[in-house]
Each structure stands twice: as structure tokens, then as C-alpha cells.
C-alpha positions in Angstrom: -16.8 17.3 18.1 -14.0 14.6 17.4 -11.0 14.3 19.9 -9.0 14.7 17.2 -8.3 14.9 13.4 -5.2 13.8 11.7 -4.3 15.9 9.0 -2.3 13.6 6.3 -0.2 15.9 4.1 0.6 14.7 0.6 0.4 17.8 -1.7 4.1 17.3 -2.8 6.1 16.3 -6.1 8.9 14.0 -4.1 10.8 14.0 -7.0 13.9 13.3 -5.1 12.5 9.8 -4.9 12.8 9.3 -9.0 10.1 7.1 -10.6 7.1 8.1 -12.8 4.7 9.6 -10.4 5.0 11.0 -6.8 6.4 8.7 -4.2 3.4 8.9 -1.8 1.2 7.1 -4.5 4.1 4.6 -5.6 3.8 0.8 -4.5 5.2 -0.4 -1.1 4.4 -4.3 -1.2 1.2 -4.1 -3.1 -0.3 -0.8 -0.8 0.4 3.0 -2.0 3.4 4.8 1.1 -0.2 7.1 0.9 -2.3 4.6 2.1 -0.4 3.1 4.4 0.3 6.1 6.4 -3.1 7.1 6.6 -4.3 3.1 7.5 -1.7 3.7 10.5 -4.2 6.5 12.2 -7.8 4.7 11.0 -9.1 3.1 13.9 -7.2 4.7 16.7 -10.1 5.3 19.5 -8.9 9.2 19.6 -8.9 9.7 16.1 -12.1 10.9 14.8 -11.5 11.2 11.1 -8.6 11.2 8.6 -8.3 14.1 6.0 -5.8 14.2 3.7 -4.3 17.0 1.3 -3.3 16.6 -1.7 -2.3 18.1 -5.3 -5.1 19.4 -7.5 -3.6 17.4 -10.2 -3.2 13.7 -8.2 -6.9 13.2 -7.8 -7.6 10.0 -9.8 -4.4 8.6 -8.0 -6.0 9.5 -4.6 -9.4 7.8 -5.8 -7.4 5.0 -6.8 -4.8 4.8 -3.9 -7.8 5.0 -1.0 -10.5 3.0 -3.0 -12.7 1.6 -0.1 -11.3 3.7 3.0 -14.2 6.1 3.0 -12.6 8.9 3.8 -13.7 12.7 3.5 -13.2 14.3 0.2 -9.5 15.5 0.1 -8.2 18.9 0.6 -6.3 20.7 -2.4 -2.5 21.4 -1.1 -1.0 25.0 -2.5 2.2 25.9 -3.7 4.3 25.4 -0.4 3.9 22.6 2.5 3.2 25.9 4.6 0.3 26.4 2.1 -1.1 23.0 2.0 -1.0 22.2 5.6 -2.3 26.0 6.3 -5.2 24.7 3.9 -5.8 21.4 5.0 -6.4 23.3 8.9 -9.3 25.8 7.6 -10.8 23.0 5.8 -11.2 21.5 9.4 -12.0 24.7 10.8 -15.8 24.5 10.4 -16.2 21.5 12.6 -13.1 21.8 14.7 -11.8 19.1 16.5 -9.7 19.5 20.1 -6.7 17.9 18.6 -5.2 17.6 15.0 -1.9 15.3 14.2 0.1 16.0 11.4 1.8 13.8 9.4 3.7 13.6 6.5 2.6 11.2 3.7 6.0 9.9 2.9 6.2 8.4 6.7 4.0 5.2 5.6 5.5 3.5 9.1 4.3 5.5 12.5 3.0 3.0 14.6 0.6 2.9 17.1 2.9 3.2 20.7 4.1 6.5 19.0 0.6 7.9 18.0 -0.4 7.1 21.3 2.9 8.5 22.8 2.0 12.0 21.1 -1.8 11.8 22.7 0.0 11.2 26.3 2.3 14.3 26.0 -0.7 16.1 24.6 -3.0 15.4 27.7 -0.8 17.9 29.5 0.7 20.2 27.0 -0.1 22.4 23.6 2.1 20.6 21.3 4.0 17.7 20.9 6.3 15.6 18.0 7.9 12.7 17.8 11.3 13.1 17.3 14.8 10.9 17.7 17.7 12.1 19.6 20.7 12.8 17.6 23.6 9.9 18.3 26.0 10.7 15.7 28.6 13.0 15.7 27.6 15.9 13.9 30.5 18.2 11.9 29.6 21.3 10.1 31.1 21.6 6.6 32.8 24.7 4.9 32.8 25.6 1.6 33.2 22.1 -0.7 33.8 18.8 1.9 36.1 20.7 4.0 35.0 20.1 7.8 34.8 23.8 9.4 33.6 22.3 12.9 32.3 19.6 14.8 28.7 20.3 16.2 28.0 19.4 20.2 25.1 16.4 19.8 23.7 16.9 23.0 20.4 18.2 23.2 19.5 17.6 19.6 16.5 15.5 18.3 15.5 14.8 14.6 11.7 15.7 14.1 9.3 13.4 12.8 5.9 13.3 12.6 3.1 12.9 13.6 3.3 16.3 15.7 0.0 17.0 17.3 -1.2 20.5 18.6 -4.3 21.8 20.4 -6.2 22.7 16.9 -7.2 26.7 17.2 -3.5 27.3 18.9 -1.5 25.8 15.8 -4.6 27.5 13.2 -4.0 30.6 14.7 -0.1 30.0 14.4 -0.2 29.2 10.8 -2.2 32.4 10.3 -0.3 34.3 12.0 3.0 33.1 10.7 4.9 33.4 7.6 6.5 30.3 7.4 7.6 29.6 4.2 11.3 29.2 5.5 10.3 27.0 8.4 10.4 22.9 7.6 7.9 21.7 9.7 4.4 22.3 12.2 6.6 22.8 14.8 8.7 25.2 14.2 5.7 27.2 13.2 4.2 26.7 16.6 7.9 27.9 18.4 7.4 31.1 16.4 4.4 31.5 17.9 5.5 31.0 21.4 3.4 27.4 21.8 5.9 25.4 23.9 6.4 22.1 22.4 7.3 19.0 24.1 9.4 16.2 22.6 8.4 12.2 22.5 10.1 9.1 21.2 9.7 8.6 17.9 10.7 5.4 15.8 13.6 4.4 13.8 11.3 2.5 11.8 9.1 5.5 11.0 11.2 7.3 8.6 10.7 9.6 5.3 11.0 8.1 2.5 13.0 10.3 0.1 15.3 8.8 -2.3 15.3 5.4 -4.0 17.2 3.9 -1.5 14.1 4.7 1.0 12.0 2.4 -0.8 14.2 -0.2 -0.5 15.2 0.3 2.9 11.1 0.5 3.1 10.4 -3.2 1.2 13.2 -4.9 3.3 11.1 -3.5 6.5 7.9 -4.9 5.5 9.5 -8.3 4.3 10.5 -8.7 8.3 7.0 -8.2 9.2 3.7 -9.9 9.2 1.5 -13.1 9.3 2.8 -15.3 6.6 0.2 -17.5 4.7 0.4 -19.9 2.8 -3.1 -21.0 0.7 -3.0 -24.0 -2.4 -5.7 -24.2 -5.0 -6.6 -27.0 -7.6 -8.6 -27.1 -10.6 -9.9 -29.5 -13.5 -11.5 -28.6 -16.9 -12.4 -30.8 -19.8 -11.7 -30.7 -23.0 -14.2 -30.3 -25.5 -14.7 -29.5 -29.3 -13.4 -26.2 -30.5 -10.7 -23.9 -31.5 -9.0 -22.9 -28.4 -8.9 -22.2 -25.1 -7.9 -18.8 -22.2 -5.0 -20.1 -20.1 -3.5 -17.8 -17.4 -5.4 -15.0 -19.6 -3.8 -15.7 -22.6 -5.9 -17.2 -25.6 -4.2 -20.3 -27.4 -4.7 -21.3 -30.5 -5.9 -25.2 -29.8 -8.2 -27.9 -32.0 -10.0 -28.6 -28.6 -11.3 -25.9 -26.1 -12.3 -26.6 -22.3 -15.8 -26.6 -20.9 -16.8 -24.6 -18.1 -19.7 -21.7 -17.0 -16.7 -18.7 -17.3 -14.3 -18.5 -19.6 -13.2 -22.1 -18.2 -9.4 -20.4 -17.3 -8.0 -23.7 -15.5 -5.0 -22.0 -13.5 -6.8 -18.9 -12.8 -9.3 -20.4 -10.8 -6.6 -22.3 -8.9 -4.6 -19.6 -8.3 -8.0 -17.9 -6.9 -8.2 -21.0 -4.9 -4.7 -20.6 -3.3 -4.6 -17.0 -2.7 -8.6 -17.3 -0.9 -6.8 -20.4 0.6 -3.9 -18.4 2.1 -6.7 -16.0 4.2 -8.7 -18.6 5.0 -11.9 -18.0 2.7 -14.2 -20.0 1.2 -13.5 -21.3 -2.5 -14.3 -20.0 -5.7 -17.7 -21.4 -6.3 -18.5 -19.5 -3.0 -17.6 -16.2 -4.4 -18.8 -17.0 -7.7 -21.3 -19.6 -7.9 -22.4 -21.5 -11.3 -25.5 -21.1 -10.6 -25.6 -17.1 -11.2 -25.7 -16.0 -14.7 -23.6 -13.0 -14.1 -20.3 -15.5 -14.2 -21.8 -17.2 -17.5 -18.4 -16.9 -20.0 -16.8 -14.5 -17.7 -13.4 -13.3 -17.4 -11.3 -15.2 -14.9 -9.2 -12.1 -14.1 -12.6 -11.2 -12.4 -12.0 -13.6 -10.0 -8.6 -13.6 -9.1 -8.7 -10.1 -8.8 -11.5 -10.1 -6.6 -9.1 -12.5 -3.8 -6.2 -10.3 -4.4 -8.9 -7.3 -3.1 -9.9 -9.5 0.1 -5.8 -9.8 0.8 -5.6 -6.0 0.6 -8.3 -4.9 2.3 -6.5 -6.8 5.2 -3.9 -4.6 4.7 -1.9 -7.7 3.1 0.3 -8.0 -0.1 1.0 -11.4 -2.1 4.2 -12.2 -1.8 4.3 -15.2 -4.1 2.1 -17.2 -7.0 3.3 -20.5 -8.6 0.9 -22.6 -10.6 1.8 -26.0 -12.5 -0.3 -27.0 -15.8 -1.1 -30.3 -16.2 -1.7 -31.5 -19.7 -0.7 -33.7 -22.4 -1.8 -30.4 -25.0 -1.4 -28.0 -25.6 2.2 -26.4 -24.7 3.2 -24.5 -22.7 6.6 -23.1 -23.0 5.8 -20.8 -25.7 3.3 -18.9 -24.2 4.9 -19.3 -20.2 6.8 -15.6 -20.5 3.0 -14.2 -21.8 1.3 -16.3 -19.1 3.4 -14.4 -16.6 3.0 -11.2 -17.7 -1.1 -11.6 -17.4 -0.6 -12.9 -13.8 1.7 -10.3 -12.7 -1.0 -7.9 -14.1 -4.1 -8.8 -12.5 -2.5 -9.5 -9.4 -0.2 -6.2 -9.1 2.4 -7.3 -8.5 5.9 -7.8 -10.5 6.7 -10.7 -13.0 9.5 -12.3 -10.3 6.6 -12.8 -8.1 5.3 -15.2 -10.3 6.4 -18.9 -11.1 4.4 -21.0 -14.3 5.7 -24.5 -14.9 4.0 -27.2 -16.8 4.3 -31.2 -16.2 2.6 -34.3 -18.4 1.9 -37.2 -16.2 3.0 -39.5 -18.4 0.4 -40.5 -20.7 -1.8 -41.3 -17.5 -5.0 -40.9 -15.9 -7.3 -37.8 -17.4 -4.6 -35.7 -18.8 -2.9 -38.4 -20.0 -5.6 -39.4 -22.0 -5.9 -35.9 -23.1 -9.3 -35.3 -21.8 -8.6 -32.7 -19.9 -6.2 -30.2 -18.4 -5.4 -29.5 -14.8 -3.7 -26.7 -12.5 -2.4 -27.0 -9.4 -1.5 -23.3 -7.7 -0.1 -22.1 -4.2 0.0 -18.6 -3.3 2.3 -16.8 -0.4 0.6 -14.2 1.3 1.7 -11.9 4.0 -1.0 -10.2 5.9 
């Protein structure tokens, strides 16, 4: 029997927050707000597994959004976020753990003194949340913006989650209870006469809701982490032919480049730099010569593969810039296409992504025009 499970809920639309698809599976610097809040509670000691509920309909985004976490299957949410937390407790029901945490999906920020704060209070009691205590002066409004009263702060918290319970007490409430009108775990444990105990939450650990929360999230995560910084270089020869893959774009040329792949000069720099920036091993590490499988491959393979390693560190690249260097052929008509293909196989957005071009003057290698060169850095914040 696990300590305890926490139950991630993310069976909801959030189309307050706009965009194309729900804000749980939209992009916070290069990491789904879904994966991140569930990577907050993997690897706590007392937490035994993660299970996390979500819409019938969001299941390839799931797959997608939690690639590599191995993770139990998901739960399917229902209607209500009564319904899909009710569901996501009987599907632990079989093997029931002491302890479950809930938490909402759109909190991508709960750290690990407030987990741990929850566990403490829960060592002694039924229930606890993390919650903030109200500091602003509360009115009441009457009909339109009319203010009808001004509302005492003192004793008042904002909930937040995650709120942990002993597991059969808050199952039984959630059976017992109709609680379509109530707005959180806890409430549903007050009706059922669990007491519940209040801990210090985090300012930082806030729902994102509205546009503005993402932004308010991407400025947090800007302040925080290990900033790297890895450079890559890279040198292909020209040879006979009719063109050559730079940056993952084809160009028409009267020479092409030799090389076992596809011979893509700045991708295998920028490879270089962003396995630089975590302190890897180069590219012919990863992808050796020698090995038939790379034989005329697609350099996207590659830089997509360093990108992974970044992620998997729960990282996000921050920044590429690579500099051609070559005589032939140009590059200015092709730079906003170059871009593009970067800003593509890396995921992340075409301002994140610098290509310039240089000659060196009709000297050395490139100035001969027997070759072209790349020279890449990549920011990386892990």
C-alpha cells in the first residue's frame, strides 16, 4: 500500500484561458502547465504514484504531454470537477493508498516545502489544504459596480491545492455528497463533518486562468533556474552536385556537401551547442558514423534528440543563434525559412531563434569555396 497518491485533476475545457486547446496541455517554457504540475509530486518519498484525470477526448494530448513519465493509464474525468475527481478516487479505490493529494492541473507551480507542509498537517489530522490568508480589503458589490459593503478580512484564506485527506474519509465524502455546487475537495469534506486544517500555501503556486496567467506564469519561470550556456561548431565540404539541406531547408546549389547524414552543417552545430549547454558528449557520440542507421539521415533527428535530453531535465531552451560561414551559396533569401525549420524542431518560437551568415573574406577554406562552416551557441535553462 502506497503512503499516498496524488490525484492530478485535468478533465476541464479552461476556456477562460483562450488559445486553441485546453490550457493544462498549452506550452509553459517548452513543458505542458500538465506536466509540470504533475513533475512537482514525482519523486517526493511519500508519494507513491501519480494518476491523473482527464477528458475522454484529450487523450493523444496526454500521450503526448507525459511522453516518458511512465505513469498509470489516465482516469476519464465526467461532466463536472465533482464527477471527475469522484472518478479519479474509485479508480484508486482497488489498491487504496493511506493518503491522496489533490491538485488542480492548472497549478503547474506547488513546490516541494508546501507538499511537504500538507503531509506535516496530515500526520495529525484528516484533511488539510494549502491556502493564503486574505490581505486585501474585501467589498461586496450590489447590483452593477455599486459597492453594497465592505467584507471583514480576518479569518479568511484563499484555497489552493494540493489539499490532502485520509483516502476512505474524503471517498466516502464524495459518495456521500452532492457537490456539484461546492468548488473544491474541501468543501466537500466540511459537508461531511471531516475537520480540515489550513497550511501555507504559495504566492507562486497560483491557477492559471486567463491569458494574463500565462504570462504572469513565463515571467516566473524566466527568474528561475540553472542557466547554460553550450557552443557548437561544424565543417562540411563541398562536393559535386545540385544542392545541399541547410538549417532543414533544401537549396538549390551547383555543389552539394559531403557527409554520412544528410551533411546539414548548422544543424549539427546547433546539436553541438545545445548538448554543450548540459554538459553531454558531442554529436558523433550520440550518433556515430560508423552506424548505418545515420547513413543520409535527417539532421532534425539529431537536434531533436538534444532538445529531448534538455527536457527530460525538466529544462527549456531559451535561445539558438547559429552563424553560416561561406562564400556560396546565400543566405538571406532563405534566413526567414531557415528560422522557421529551427523554431520547429526545437519547439520553441521563431524569436528564439537568431540565423546570420558572414564570408571571411575570400580566406582560408570557405574562402576558397571548399567548404561551408557553422558556428552555433545555444541558451539553455535547466
Amino acid at each position: 500500500m502506497a503512503d499516498a497518491v496524488a490525484l492530478i485533476v485535468a478533465a476541464g475545457r479552461g476556456q477562460r484561458a483562450g488559445g486553441a486547446m485546453p490550457k493544462q496541455y498549452r506550452m509553459l517554457a517548452g513543458q505542458s502547465v500538465l506536466r509540470r504540475s504533475c513533475m512537482a509530486f514525482l519523486g517526493h518519498p511519500r508519494i507513491g504514484a501519480v494518476r491523473v484525470v482527464i477528458h475522454p477526448d484529450d487523450r493523444a494530448r496526454y500521450d503526448e504531454a507525459m511522453a516518458g513519465l511512465n505513469l498509470p493509464p489516465p482516469v476519464s474525468g465526467g461532466e463536472t470537477r465533482h464527477d471527475s475527481c469522484r472518478n479519479g478516487l474509485e479508480a484508486l479505490a482497488g489498491d487504496p493508498p493511506r493518503i491522496v493529494l489533490i491538485h488542480d492541473a492548472a497549478r503547474p507551480f506547488a513546490d516541494r516545502p508546501t507538499i511537504d507542509r500538507v503531509f506535516g498537517a496530515l500526520d495529525t489530522a484528516p484533511a488539510a489544504i494549502a491556502a493564503i490568508p486574505v490581505s486585501d480589503t474585501l467589498k461586496k458589490a450590489s447590483a452593477g459596480d455599486r459597492v453594497a459593503a465592505t467584507v471583514a478580512r480576518e479569518g479568511l484564506w484563499r484555497a489552493q491545492t494540493p489539499q490532502g485527506f485520509e483516502f476512505a474519509a474524503i471517498l466516502d465524502a464524495h459518495r456521500r455528497i452532492d457537490s456539484r455546487s461546492l468548488t473544491d475537495d474541501a468543501a466537500v469534506a466540511e459537508a461531511a463533518g471531516i475537520p480540515v486544517t489550513l497550511v501555507a500555501g504559495s504566492e507562486d503556486n497560483f491557477k492559471i486562468t486567463r491569458e494574463e496567467d500565462f504570462r504572469r506564469a513565463e515571467t516566473l519561470l524566466a527568474g528561475q533556474g540553472d542557466i547554460r550556456v553550450g557552443t557548437g561548431f561544424d565543417v562540411h565540404r563541398f562536393t559535386e552536385g545540385n544542392g545541399l539541406t541547410i538549417c532543414g531547408i533544401w537549396i538549390n546549389h551547383d555543389k552539394s556537401v559531403t557527409g554520412h547524414s544528410d551533411a546539414d552543417v548548422a544543424l549539427h552545430a546547433l546539436t553541438d551547442a545545445v548538448l554543450g549547454a548540459i554538459g553531454e558528449a558531442d554529436i558523433g557520440s550520440h550518433f556515430p558514423s560508423a552506424d548505418p542507421r545515420w547513413r543520409d539521415a535527417d539532421s532534425a533527428v539529431f537536434l531533436r534528440h538534444a532538445v529531448s535530453l534538455v527536457t527530460a531535465r525538466g529544462g527549456a531552451i531559451r535561445h539558438l543563434d547559429v552563424t553560416l560561414i561561406c562564400e556560396e551559396p546565400k543566405i538571406g533569401p532563405h534566413r526567414d525559412a531557415m528560422k522557421a525549420r529551427i523554431a520547429e524542431i526545437a519547439g520553441v518560437g521563431v524569436d528564439r531563434v537568431s540565423v546570420k551568415a558572414t564570408t571571411t573574406e575570400g580566406l582560408g577554406y570557405t574562402g576558397r569555396r571548399e567548404g561551408i562552416a557553422a558556428q552555433a551557441a545555444a541558451t539553455v535553462r535547466l
